[in-house]
PDB file with one MODEL, atoms N, CA, C and O in Angstrom:
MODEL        1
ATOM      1  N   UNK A   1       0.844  -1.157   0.000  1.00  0.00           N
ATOM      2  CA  UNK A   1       0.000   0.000   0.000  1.00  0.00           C
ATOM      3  C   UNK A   1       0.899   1.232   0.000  1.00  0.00           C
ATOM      4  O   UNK A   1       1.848   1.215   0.783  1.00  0.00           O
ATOM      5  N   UNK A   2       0.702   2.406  -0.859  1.00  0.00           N
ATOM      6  CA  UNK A   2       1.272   3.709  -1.017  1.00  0.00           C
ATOM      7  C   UNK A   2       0.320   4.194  -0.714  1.00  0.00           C
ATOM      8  O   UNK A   2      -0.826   3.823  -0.967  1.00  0.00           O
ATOM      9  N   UNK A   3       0.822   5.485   0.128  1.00  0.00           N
ATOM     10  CA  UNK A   3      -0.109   6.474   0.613  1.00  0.00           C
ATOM     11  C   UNK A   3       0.722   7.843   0.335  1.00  0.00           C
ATOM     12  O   UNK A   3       1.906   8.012   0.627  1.00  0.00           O
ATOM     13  N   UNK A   4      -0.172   8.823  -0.314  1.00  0.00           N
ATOM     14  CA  UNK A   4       0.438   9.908  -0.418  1.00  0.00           C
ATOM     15  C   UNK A   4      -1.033  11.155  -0.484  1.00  0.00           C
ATOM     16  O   UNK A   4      -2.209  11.097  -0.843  1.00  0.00           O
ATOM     17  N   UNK A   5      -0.111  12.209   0.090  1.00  0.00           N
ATOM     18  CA  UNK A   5      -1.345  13.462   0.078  1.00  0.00           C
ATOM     19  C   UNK A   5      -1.688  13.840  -1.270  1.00  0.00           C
ATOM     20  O   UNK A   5      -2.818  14.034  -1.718  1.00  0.00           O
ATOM     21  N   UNK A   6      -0.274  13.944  -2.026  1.00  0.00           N
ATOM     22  CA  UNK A   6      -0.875  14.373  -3.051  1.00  0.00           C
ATOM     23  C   UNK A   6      -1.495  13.545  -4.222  1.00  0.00           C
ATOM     24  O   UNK A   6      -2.539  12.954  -3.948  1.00  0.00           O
ATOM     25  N   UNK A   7      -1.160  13.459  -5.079  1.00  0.00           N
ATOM     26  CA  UNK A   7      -1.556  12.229  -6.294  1.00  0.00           C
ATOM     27  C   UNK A   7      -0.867  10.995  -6.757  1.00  0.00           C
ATOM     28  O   UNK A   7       0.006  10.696  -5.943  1.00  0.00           O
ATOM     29  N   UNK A   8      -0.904  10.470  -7.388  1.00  0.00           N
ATOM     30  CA  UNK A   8      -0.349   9.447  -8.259  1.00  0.00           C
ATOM     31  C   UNK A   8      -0.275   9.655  -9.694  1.00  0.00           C
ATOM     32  O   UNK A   8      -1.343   9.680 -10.305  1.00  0.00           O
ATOM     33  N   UNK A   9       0.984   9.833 -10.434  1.00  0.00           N
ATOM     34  CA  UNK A   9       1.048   9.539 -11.786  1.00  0.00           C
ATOM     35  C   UNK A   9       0.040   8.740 -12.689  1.00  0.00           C
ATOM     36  O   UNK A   9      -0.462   7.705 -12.251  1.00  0.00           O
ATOM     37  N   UNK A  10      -0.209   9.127 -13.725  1.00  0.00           N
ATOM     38  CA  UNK A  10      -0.806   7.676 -14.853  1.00  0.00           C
ATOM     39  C   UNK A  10       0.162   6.918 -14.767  1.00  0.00           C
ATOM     40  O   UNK A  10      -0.202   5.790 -14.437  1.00  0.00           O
ATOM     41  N   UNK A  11       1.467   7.032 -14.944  1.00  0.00           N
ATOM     42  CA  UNK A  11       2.521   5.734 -14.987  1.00  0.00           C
ATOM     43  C   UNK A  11       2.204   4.924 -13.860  1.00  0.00           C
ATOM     44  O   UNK A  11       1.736   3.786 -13.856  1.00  0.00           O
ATOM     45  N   UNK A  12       2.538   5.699 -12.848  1.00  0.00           N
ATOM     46  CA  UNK A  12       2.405   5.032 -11.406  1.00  0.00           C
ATOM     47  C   UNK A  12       1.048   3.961 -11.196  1.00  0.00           C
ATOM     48  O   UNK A  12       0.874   3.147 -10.289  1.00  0.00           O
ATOM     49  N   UNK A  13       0.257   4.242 -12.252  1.00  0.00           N
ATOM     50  CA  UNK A  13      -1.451   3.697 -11.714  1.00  0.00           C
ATOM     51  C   UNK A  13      -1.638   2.589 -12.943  1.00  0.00           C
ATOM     52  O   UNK A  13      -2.518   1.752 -13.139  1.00  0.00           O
ATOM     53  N   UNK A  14      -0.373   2.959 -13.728  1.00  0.00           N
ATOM     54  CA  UNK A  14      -0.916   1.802 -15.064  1.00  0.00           C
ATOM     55  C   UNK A  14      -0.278   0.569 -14.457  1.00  0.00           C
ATOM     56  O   UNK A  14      -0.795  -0.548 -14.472  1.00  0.00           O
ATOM     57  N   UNK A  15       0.998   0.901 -13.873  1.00  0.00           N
ATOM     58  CA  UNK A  15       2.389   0.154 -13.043  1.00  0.00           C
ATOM     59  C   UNK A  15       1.693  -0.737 -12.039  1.00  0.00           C
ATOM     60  O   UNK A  15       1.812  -1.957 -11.932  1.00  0.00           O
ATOM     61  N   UNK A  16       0.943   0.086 -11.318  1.00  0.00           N
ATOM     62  CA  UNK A  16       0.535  -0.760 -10.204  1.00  0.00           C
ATOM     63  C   UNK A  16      -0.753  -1.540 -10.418  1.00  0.00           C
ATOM     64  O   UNK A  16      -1.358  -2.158  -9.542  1.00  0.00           O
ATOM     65  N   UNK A  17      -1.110  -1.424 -11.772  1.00  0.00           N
ATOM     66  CA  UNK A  17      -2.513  -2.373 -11.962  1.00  0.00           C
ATOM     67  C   UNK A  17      -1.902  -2.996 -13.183  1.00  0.00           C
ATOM     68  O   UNK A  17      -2.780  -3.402 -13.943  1.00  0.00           O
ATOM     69  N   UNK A  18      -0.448  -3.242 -13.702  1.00  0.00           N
ATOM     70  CA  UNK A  18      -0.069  -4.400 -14.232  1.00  0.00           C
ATOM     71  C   UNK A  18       0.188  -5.224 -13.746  1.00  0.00           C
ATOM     72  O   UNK A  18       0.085  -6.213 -14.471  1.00  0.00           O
ATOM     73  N   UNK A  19       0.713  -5.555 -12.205  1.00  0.00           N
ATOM     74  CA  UNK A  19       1.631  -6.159 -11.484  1.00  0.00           C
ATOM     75  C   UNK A  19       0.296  -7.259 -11.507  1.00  0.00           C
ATOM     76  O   UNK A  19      -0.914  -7.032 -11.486  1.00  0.00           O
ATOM     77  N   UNK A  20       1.059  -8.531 -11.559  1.00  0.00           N
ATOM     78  CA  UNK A  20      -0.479  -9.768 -11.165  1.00  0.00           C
ATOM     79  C   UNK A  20       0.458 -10.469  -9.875  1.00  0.00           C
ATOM     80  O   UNK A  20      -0.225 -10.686  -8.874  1.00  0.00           O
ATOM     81  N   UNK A  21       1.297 -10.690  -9.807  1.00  0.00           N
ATOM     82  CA  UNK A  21       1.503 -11.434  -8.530  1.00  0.00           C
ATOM     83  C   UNK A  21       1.817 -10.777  -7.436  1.00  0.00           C
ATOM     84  O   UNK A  21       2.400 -11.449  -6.586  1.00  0.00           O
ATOM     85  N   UNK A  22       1.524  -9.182  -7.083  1.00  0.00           N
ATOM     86  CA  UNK A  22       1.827  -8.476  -5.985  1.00  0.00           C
ATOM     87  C   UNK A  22       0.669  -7.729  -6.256  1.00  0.00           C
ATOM     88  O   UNK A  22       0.285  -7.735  -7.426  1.00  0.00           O
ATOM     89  N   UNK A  23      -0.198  -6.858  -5.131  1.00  0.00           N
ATOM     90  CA  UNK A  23      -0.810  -6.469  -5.586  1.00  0.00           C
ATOM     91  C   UNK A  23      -0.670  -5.122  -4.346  1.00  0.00           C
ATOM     92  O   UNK A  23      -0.337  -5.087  -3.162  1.00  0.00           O
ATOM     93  N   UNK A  24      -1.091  -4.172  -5.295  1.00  0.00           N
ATOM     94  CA  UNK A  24      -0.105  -2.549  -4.700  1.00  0.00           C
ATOM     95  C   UNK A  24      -1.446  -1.908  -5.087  1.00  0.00           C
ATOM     96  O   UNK A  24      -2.059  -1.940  -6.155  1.00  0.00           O
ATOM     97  N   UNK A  25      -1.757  -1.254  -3.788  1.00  0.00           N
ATOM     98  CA  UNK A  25      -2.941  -0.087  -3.874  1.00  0.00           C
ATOM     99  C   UNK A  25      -2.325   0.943  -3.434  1.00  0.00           C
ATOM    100  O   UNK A  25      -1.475   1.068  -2.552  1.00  0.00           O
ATOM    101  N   UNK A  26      -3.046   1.999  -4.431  1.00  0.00           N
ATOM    102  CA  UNK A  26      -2.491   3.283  -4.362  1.00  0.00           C
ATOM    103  C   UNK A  26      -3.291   4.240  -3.872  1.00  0.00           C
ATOM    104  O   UNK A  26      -4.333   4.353  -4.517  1.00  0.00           O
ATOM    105  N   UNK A  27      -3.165   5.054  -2.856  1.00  0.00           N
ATOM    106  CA  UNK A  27      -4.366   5.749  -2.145  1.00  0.00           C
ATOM    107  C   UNK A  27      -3.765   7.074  -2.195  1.00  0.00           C
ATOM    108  O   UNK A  27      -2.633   7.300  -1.767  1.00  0.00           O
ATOM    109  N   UNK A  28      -4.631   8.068  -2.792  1.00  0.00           N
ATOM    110  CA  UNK A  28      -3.807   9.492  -2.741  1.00  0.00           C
ATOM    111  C   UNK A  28      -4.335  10.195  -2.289  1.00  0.00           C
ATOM    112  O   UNK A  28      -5.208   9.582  -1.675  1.00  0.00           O
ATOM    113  N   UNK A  29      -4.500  11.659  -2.055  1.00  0.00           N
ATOM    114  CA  UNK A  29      -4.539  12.656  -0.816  1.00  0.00           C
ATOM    115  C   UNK A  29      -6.295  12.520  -0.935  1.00  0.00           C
ATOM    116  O   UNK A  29      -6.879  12.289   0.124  1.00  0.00           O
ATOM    117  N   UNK A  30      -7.020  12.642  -2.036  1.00  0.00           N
ATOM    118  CA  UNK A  30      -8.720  12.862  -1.955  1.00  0.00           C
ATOM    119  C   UNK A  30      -9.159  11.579  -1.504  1.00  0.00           C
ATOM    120  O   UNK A  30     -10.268  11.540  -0.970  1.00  0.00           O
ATOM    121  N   UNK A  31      -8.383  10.326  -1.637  1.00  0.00           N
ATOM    122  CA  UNK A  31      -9.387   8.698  -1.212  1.00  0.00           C
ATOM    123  C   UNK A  31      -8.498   8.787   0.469  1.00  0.00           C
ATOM    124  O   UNK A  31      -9.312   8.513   1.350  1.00  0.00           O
ATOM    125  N   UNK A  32      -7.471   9.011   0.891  1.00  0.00           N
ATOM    126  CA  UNK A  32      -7.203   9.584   1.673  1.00  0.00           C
ATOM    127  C   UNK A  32      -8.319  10.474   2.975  1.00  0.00           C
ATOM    128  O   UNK A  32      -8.466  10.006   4.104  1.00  0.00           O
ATOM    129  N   UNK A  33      -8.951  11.696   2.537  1.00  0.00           N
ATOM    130  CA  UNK A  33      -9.042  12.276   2.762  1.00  0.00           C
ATOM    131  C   UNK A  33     -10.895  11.654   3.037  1.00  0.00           C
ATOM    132  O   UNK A  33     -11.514  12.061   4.021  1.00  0.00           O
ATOM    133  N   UNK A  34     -11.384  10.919   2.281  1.00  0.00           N
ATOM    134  CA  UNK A  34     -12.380   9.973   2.269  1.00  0.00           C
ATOM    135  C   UNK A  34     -12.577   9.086   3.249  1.00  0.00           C
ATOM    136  O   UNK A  34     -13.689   9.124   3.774  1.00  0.00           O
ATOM    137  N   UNK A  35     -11.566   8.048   3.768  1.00  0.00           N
ATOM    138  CA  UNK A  35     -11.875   7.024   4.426  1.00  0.00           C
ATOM    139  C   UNK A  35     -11.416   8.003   6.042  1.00  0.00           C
ATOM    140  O   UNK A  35     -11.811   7.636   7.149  1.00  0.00           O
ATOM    141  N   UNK A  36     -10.634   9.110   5.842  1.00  0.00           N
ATOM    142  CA  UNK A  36     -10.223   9.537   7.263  1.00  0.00           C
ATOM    143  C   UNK A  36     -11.595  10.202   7.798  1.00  0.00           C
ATOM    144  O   UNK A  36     -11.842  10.244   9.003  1.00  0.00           O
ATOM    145  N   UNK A  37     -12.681  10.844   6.581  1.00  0.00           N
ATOM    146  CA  UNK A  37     -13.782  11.183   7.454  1.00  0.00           C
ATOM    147  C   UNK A  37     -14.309  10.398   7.631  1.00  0.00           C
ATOM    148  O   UNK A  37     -14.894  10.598   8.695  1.00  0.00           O
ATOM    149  N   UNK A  38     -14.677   8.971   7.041  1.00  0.00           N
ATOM    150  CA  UNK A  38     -15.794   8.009   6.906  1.00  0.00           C
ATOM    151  C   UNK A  38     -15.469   7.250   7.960  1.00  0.00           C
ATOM    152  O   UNK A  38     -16.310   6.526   8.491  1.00  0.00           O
ATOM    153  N   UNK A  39     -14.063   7.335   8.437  1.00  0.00           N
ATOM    154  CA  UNK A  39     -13.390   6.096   9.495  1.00  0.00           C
ATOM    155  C   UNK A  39     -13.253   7.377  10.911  1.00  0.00           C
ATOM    156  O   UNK A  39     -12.637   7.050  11.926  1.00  0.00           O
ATOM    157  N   UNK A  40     -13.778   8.532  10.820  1.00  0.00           N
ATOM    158  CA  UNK A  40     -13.385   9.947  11.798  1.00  0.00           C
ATOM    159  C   UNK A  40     -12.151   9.296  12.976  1.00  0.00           C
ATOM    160  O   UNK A  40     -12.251   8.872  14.127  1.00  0.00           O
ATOM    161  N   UNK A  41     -10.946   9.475  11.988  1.00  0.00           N
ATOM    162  CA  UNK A  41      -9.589   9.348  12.141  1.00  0.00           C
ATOM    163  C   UNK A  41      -9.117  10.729  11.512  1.00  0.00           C
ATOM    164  O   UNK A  41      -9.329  11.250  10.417  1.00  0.00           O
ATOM    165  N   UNK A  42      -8.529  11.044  12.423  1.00  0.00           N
ATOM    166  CA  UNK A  42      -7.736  12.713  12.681  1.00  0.00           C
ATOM    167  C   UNK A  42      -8.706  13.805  12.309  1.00  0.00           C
ATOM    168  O   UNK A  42      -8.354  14.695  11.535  1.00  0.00           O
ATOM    169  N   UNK A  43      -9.868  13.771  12.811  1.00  0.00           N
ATOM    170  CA  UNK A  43     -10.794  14.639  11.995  1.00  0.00           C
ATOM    171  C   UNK A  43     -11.749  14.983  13.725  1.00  0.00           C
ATOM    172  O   UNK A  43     -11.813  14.144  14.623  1.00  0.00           O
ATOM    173  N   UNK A  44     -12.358  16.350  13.791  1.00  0.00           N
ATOM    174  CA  UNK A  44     -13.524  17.067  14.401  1.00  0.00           C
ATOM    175  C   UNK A  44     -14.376  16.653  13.763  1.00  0.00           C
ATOM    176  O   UNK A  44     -14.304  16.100  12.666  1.00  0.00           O
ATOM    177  N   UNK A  45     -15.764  17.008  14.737  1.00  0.00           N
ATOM    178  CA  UNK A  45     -16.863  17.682  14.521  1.00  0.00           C
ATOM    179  C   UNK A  45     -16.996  18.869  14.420  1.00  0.00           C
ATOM    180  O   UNK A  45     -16.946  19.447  15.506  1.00  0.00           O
ATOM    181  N   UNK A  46     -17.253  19.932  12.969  1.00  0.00           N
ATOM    182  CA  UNK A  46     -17.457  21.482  13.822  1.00  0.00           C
ATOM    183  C   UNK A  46     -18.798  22.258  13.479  1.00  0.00           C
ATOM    184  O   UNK A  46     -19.217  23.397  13.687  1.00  0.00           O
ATOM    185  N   UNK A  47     -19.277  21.118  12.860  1.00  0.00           N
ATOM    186  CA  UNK A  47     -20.623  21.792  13.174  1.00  0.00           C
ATOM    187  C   UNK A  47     -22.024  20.467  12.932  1.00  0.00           C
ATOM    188  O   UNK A  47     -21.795  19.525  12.173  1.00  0.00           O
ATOM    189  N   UNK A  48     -22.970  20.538  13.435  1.00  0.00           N
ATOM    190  CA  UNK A  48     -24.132  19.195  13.330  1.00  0.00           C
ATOM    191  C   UNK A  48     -25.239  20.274  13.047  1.00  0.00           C
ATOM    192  O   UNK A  48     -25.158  21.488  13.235  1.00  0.00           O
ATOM    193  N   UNK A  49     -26.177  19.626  12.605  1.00  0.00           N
ATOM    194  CA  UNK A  49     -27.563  20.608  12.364  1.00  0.00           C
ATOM    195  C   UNK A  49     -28.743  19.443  12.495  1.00  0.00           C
ATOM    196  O   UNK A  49     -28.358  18.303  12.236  1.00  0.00           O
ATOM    197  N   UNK A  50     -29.951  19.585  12.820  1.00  0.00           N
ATOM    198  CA  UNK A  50     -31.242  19.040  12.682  1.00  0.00           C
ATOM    199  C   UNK A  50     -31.911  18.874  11.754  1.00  0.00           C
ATOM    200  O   UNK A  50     -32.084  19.816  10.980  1.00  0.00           O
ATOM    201  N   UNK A  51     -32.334  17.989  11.588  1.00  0.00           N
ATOM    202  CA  UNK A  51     -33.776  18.187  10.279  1.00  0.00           C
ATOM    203  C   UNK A  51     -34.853  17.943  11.217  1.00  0.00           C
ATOM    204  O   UNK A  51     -35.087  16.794  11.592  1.00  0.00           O
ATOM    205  N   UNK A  52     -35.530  18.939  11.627  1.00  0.00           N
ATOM    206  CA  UNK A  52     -37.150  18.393  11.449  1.00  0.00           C
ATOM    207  C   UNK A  52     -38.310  17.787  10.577  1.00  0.00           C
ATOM    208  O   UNK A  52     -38.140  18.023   9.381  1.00  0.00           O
ATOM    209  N   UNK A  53     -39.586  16.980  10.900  1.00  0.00           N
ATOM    210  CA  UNK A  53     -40.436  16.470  10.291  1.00  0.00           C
ATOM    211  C   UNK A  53     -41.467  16.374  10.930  1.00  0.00           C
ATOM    212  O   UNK A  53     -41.538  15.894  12.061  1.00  0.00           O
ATOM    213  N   UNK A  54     -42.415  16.832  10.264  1.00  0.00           N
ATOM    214  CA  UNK A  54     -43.895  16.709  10.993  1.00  0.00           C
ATOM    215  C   UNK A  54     -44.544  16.024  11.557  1.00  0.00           C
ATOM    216  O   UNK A  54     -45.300  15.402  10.811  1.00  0.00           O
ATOM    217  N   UNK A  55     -44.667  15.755  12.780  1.00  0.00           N
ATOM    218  CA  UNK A  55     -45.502  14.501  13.204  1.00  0.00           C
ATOM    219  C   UNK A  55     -46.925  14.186  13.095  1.00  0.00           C
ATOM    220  O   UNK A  55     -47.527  13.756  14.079  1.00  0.00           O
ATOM    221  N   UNK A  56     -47.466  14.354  12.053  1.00  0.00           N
ATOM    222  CA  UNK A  56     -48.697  14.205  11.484  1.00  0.00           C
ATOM    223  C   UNK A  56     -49.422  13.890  12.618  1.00  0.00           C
ATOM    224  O   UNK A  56     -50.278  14.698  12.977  1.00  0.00           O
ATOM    225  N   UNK A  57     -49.216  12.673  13.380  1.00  0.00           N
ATOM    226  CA  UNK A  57     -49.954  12.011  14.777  1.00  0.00           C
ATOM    227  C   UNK A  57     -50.374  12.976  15.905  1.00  0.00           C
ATOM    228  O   UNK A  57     -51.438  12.906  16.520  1.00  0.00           O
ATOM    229  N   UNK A  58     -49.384  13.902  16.099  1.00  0.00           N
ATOM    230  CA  UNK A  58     -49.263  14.610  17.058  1.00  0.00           C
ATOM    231  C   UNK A  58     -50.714  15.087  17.712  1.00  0.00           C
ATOM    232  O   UNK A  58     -51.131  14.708  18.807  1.00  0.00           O
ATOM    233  N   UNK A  59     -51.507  16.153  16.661  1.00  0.00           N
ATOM    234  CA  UNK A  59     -52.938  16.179  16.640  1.00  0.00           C
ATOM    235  C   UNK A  59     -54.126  15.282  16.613  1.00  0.00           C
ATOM    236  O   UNK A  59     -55.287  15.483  16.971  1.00  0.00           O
ATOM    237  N   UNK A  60     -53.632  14.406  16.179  1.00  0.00           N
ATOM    238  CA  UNK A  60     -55.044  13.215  16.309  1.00  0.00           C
ATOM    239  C   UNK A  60     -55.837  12.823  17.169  1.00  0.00           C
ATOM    240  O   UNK A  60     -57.028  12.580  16.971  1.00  0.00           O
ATOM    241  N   UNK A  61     -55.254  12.726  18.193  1.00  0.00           N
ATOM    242  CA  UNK A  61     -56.743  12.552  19.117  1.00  0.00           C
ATOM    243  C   UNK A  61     -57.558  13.724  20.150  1.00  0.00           C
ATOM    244  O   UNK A  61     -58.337  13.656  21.101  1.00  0.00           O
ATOM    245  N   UNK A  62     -56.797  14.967  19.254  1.00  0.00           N
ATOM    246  CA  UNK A  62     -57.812  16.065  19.993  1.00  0.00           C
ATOM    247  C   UNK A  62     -58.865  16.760  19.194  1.00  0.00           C
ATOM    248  O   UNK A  62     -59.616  17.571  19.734  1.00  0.00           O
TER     249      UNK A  62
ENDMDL
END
C-alpha cells in the first residue's frame, strides 16, 4: 500500500494495476481524505444541524 497526500502519476497507476503477482494499492490525498472522514480518524466535529419532520400524529386525538 502507497499512501500519499498528493496524487499518483498515470505511470504510477498503469504500473501498479499491471503487477499480477503483488498487488499494490495506491491511495492518494482525496481517497485519503475519504476514508479519514468516513473512518473519523484525525478529523472534528465542527458543526451538526437538525432536520425536522412533521408529526402528522401529534394532533389526532384532539
Amino acid at each position: 500500500m502507497f499512501i500519499t497526500t498528493s496524487y499518483f502519476t498515470d505511470n504510477a497507476r498503469q504500473y501498479a494495476e499491471r503487477l499480477e503477482a503483488k498487488k499494490i494499492i495506491l491511495i492518494d490525498g482525496t481517497e485519503l481524505s475519504k476514508l479519514m472522514i468516513n473512518h473519523n480518524v484525525g478529523v472534528d466535529i465542527s458543526n451538526t444541524f437538525v432536520v425536522k419532520a412533521i408529526d402528522y400524529d401529534y394532533f389526532k386525538d384532539e
